[in-house]
C-alpha positions as a Markdown table, in Angstrom:
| # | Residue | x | y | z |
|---|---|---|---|---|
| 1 | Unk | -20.9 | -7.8 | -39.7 |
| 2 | Unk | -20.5 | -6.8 | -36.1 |
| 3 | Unk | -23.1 | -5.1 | -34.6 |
| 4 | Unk | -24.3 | -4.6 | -31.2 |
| 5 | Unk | -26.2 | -1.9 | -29.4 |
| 6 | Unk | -24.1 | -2.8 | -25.5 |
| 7 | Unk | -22.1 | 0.2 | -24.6 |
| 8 | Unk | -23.2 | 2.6 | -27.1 |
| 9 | Unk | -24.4 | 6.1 | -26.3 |
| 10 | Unk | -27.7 | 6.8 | -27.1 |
| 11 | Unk | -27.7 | 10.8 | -27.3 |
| 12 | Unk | -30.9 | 12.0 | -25.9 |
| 13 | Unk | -33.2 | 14.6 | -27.7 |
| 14 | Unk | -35.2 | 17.0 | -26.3 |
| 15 | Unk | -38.8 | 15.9 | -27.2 |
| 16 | Unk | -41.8 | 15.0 | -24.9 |
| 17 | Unk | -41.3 | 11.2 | -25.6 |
| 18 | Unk | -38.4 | 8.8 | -25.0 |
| 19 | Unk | -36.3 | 9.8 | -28.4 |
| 20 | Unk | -32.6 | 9.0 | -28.9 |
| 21 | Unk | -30.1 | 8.2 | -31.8 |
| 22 | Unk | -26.7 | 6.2 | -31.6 |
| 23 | Unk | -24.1 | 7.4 | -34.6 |
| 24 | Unk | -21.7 | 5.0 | -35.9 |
| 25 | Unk | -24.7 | 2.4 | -35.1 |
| 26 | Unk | -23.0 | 0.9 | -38.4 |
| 27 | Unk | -19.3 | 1.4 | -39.9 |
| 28 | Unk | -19.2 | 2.9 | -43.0 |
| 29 | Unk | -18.1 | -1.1 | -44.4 |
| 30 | Unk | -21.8 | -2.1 | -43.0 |
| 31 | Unk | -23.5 | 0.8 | -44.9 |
| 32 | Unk | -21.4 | 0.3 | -47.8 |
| 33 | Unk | -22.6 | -3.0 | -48.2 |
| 34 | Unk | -26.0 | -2.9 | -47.1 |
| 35 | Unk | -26.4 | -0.2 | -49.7 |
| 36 | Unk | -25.1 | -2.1 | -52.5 |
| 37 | Unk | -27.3 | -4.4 | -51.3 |
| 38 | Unk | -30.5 | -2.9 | -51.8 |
| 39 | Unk | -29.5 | -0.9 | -54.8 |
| 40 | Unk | -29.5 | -4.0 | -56.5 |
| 41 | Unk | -33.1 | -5.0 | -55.6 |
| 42 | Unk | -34.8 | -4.9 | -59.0 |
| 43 | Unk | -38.2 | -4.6 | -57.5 |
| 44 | Unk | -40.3 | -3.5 | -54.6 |
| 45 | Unk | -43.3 | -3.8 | -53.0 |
| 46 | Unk | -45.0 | -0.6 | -53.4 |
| 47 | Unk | -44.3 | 2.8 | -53.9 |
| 48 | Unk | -45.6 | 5.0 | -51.2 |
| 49 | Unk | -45.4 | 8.5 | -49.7 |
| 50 | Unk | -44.7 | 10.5 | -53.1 |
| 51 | Unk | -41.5 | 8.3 | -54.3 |
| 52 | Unk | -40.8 | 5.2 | -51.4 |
| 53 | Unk | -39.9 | 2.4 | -52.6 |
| 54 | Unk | -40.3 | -0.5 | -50.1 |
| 55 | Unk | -39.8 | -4.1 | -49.6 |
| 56 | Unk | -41.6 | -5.2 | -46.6 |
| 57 | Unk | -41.2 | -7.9 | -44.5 |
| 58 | Unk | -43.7 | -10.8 | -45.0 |
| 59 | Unk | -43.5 | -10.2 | -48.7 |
| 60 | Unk | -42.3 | -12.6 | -51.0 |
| 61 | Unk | -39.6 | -10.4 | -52.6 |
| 62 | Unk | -38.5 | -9.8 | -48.9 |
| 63 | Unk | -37.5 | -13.4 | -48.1 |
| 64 | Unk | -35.6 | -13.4 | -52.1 |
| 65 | Unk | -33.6 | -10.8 | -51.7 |
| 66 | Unk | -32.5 | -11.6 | -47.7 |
| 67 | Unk | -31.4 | -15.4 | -49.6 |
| 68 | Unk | -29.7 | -12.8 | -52.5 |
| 69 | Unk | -28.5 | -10.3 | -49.5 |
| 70 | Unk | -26.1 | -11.8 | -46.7 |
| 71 | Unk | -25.5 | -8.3 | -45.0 |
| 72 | Unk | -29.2 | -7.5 | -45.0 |
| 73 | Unk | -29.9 | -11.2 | -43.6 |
| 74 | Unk | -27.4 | -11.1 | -41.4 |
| 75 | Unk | -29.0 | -7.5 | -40.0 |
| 76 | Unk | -32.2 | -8.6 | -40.1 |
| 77 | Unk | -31.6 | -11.7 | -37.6 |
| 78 | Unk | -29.3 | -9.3 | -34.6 |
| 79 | Unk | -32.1 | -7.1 | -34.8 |
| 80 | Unk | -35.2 | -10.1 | -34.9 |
| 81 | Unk | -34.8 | -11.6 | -31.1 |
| 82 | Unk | -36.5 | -10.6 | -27.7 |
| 83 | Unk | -33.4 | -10.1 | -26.4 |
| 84 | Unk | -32.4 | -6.8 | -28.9 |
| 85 | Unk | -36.2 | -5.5 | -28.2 |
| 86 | Unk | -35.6 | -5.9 | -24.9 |
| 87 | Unk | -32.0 | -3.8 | -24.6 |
| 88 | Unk | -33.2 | -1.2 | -26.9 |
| 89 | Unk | -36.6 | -0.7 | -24.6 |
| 90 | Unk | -34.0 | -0.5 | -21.4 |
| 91 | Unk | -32.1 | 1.9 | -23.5 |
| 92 | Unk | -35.3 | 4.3 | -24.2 |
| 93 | Unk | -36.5 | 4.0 | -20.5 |
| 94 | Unk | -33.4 | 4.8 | -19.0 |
| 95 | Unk | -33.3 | 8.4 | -21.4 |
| 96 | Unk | -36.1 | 10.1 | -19.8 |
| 97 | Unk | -39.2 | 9.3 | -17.7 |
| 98 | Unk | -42.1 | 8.7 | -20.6 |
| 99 | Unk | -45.7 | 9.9 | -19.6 |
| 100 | Unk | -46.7 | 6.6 | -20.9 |
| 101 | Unk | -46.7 | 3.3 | -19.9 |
| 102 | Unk | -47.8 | 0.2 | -22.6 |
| 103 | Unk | -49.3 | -2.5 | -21.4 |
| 104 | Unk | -46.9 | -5.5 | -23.0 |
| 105 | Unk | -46.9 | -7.6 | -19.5 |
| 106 | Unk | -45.9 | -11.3 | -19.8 |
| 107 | Unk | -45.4 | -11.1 | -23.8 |
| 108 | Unk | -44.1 | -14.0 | -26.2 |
| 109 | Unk | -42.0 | -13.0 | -29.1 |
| 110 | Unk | -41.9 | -14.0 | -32.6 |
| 111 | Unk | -39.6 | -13.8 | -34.9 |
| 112 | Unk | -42.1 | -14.9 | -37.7 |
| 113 | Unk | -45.0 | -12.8 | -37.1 |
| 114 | Unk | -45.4 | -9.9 | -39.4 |
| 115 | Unk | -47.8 | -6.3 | -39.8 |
| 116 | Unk | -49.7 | -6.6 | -42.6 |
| 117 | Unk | -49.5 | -3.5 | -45.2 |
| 118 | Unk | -52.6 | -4.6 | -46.7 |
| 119 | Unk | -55.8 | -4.8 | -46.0 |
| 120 | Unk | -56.8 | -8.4 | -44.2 |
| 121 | Unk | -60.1 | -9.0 | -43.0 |
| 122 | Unk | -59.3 | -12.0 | -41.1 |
| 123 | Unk | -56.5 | -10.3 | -39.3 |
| 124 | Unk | -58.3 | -6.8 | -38.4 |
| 125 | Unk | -60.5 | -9.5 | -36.5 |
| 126 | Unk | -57.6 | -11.1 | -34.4 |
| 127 | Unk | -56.6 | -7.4 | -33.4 |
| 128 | Unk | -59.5 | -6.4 | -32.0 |
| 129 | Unk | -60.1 | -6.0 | -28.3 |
| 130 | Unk | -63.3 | -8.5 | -28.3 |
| 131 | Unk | -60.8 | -11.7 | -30.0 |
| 132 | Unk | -57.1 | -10.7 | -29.1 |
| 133 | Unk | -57.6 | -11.0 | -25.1 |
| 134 | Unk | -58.3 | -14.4 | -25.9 |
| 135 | Unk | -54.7 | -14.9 | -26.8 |
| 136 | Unk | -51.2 | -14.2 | -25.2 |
| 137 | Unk | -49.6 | -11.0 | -26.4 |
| 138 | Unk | -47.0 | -11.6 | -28.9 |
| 139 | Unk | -44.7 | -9.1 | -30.2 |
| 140 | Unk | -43.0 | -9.5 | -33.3 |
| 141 | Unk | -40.1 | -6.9 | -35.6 |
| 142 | Unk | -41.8 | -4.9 | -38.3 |
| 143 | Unk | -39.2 | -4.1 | -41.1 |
| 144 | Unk | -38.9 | -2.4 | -44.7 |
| 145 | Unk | -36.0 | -1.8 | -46.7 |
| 146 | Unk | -36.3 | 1.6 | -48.0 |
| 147 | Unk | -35.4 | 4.1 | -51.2 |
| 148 | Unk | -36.7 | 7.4 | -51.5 |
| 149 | Unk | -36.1 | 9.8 | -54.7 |
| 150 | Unk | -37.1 | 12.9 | -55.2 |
| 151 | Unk | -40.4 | 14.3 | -53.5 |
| 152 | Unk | -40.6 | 11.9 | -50.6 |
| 153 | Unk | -42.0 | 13.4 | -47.6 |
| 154 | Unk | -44.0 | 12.9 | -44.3 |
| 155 | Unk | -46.0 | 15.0 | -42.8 |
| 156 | Unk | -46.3 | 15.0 | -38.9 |
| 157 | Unk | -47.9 | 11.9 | -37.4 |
| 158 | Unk | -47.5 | 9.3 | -35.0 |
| 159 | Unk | -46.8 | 5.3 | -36.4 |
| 160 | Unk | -49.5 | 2.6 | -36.3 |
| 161 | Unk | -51.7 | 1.7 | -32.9 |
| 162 | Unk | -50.3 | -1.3 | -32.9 |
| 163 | Unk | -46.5 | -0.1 | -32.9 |
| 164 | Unk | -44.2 | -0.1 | -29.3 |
| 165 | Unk | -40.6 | 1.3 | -30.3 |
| 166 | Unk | -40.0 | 2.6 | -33.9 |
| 167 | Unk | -35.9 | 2.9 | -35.1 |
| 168 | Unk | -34.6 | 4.1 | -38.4 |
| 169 | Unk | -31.3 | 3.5 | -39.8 |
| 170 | Unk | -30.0 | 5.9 | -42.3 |
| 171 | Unk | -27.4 | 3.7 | -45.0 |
| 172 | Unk | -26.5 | 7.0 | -46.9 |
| 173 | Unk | -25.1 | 10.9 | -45.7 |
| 174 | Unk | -27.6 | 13.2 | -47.0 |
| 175 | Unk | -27.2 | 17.0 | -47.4 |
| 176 | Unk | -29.0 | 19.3 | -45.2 |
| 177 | Unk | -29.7 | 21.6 | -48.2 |
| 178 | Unk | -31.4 | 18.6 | -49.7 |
| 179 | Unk | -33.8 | 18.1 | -47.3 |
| 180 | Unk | -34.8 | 14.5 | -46.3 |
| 181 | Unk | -34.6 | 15.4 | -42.4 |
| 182 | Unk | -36.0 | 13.7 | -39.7 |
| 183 | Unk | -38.6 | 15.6 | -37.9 |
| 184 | Unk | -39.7 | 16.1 | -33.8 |
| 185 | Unk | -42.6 | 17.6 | -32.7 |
| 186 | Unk | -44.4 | 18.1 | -29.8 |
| 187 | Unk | -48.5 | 18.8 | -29.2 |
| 188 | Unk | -49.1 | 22.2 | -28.1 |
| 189 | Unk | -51.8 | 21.3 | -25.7 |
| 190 | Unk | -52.4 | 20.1 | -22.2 |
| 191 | Unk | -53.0 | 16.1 | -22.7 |
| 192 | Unk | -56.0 | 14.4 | -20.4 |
| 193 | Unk | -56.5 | 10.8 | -22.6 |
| 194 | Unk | -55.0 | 9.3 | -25.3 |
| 195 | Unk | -58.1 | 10.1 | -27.3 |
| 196 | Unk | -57.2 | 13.7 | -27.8 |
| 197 | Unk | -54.2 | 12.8 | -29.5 |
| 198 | Unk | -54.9 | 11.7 | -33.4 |
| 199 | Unk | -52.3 | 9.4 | -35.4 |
| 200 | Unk | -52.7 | 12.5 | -38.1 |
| 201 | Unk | -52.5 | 16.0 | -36.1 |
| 202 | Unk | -54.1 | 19.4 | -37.1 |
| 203 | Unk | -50.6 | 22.0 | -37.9 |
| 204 | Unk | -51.8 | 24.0 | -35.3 |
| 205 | Unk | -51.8 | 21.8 | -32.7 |
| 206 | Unk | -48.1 | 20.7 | -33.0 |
| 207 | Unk | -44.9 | 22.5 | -32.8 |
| 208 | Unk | -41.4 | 21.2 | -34.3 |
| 209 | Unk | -38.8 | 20.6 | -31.7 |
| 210 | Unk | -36.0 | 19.4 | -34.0 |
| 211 | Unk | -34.7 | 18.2 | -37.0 |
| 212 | Unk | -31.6 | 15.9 | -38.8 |
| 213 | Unk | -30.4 | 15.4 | -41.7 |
| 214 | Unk | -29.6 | 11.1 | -42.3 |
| 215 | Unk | -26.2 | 10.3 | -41.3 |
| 216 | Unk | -24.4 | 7.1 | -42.6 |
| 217 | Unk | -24.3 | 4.6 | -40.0 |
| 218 | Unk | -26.9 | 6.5 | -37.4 |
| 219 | Unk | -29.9 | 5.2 | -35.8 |
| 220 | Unk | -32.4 | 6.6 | -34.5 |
| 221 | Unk | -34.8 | 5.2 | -31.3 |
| 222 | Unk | -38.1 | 6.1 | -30.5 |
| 223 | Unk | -40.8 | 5.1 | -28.1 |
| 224 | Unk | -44.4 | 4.7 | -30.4 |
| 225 | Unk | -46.4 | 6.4 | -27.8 |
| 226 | Unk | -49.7 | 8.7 | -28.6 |
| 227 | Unk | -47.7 | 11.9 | -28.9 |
| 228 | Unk | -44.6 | 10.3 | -30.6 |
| 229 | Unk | -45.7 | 12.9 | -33.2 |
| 230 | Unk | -42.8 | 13.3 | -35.9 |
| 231 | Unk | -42.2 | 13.7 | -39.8 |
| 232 | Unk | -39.4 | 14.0 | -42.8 |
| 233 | Unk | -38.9 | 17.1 | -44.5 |
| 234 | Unk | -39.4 | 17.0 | -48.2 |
| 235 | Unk | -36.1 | 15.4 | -49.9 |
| 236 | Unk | -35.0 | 17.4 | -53.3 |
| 237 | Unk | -32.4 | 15.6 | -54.6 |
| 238 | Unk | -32.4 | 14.9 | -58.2 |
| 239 | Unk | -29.6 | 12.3 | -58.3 |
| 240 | Unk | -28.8 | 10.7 | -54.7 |
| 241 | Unk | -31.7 | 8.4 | -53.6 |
| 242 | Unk | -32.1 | 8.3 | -49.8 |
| 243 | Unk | -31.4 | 4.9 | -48.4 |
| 244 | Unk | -32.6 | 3.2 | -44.8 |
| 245 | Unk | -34.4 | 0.9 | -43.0 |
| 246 | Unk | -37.4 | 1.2 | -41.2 |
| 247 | Unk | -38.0 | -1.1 | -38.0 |
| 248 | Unk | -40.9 | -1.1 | -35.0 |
| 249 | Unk | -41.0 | -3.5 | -32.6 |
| 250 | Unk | -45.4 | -4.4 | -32.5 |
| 251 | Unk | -47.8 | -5.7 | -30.2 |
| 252 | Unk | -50.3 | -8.4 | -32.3 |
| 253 | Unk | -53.0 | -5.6 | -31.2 |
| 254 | Unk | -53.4 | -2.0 | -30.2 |
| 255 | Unk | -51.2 | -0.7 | -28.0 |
| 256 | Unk | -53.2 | 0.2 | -24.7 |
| 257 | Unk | -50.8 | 2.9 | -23.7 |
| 258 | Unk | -51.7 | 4.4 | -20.0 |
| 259 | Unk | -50.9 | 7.9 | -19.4 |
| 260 | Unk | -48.9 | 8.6 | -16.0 |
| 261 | Unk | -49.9 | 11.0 | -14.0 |
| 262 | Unk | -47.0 | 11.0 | -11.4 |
């Protein structure tokens, strides 16, 4: 599979945070058989978000089907390097002027580390502010292979604290009159701290921007900052499932984002 991100455009969207998507990210070969792929996978991890399917890395069912999956595997390992976080951050800074700045300074990167989508006791711990400054910041690729049916949704909200750039790639062409779109929004109100923003916003505080219907082969880029507010519309389809993956480049800890006043 040949797949690099050097010399593509990234068309800018109008939003208030660094936002972007590349098509033909993918050739329609690369979809094709990343589809088949996970249309084969027997089981998932959980079901989520009124009809998600996921298989999340970390999980033992993700490191079967990557052995079972050469196009996935072969995916997963362009995108799971410092050098691909670090051209697809370049990418995001060089679209706009972001009000925020995260504090990632002198980072090491693994390529092992995972998020946990369960609870862990042990590893809430080693995030907080009082343990983690004990240790170098490490940021590591967050991934799920994703199907959807009918009912999926999202209502608006930013991703996990802990998240620096979100991506996702869309494996199958969706209708618009099926719904299933990608949603931007912005926050209605004058921003003085990152406190005022909350990962779950009030309706009335946000407004949408802008929305897509999933395009075989696009991606889309994103920088995870407090107001990187932004949703899916509900998908309706009775008989095409809605096929991507999910990806977010995190920090072992919160994000300490700083808000630029400039």
């Amino acid at each position: 599979m040949n797949l690099t991100l050097k010399n593509l455009n990234l068309n800018k969207i109008n939003a208030p945070y660094p936002i972007g998507y590349i098509d033909d990210f993918l050739t329609n070969e690369n979809c094709e058989k990343l589809f088949e792929e996970i249309s084969l996978f027997e089981d998932y991890d959980d079901l989520v978000m009124n009809g998600r399917m996921r298989v999340n890395k970390g999980s033992n069912k993700f490191k079967t089907y990557l052995e079972k999956s050469p196009n996935l595997n072969l995916l997963y390992n362009k995108l799971n390097n410092k050098d691909f976080f670090i051209e697809m951050k370049n990418k995001l800074d060089l679209l706009s002027q972001s009000k925020w700045s995260p504090d990632i300074e002198n980072f090491t990167y693994s390529e092992k580390n995972y998020g946990e989508q369960n609870f862990n006791l042990i590893k809430l711990f080693r995030k907080s502010s009082l343990i983690s400054r004990f240790f170098k910041k490490t940021i590591n690729l967050d991934i799920d292979f994703s199907r959807s049916k009918k009912g999926y949704f999202r209502k608006a909200h930013r991703d996990r604290d802990t998240r620096i750039i979100s991506f996702l790639i869309y494996l199958n062409t969706i209708d618009k009159k099926f719904g299933g779109e990608f949603e931007v929004y912005k926050f209605n109100n004058e921003i003085r701290n990152s406190r005022e923003l909350k990962r779950f916003p009030k309706e009335t505080d946000i407004t949408l921007v802008d929305k897509f219907s999933p395009k075989s082969g696009q991606i889309f880029l994103f920088t995870s900052s407090p107001e990187s507010y932004h949703g899916v519309s509900k998908f309706t389809s009775e008989n095409q499932d809605r096929v991507f993956i999910y990806g977010s480049y995190s920090l072992d800890r919160k994000v300490i984002w700083s808000l630029n006043t400039k």
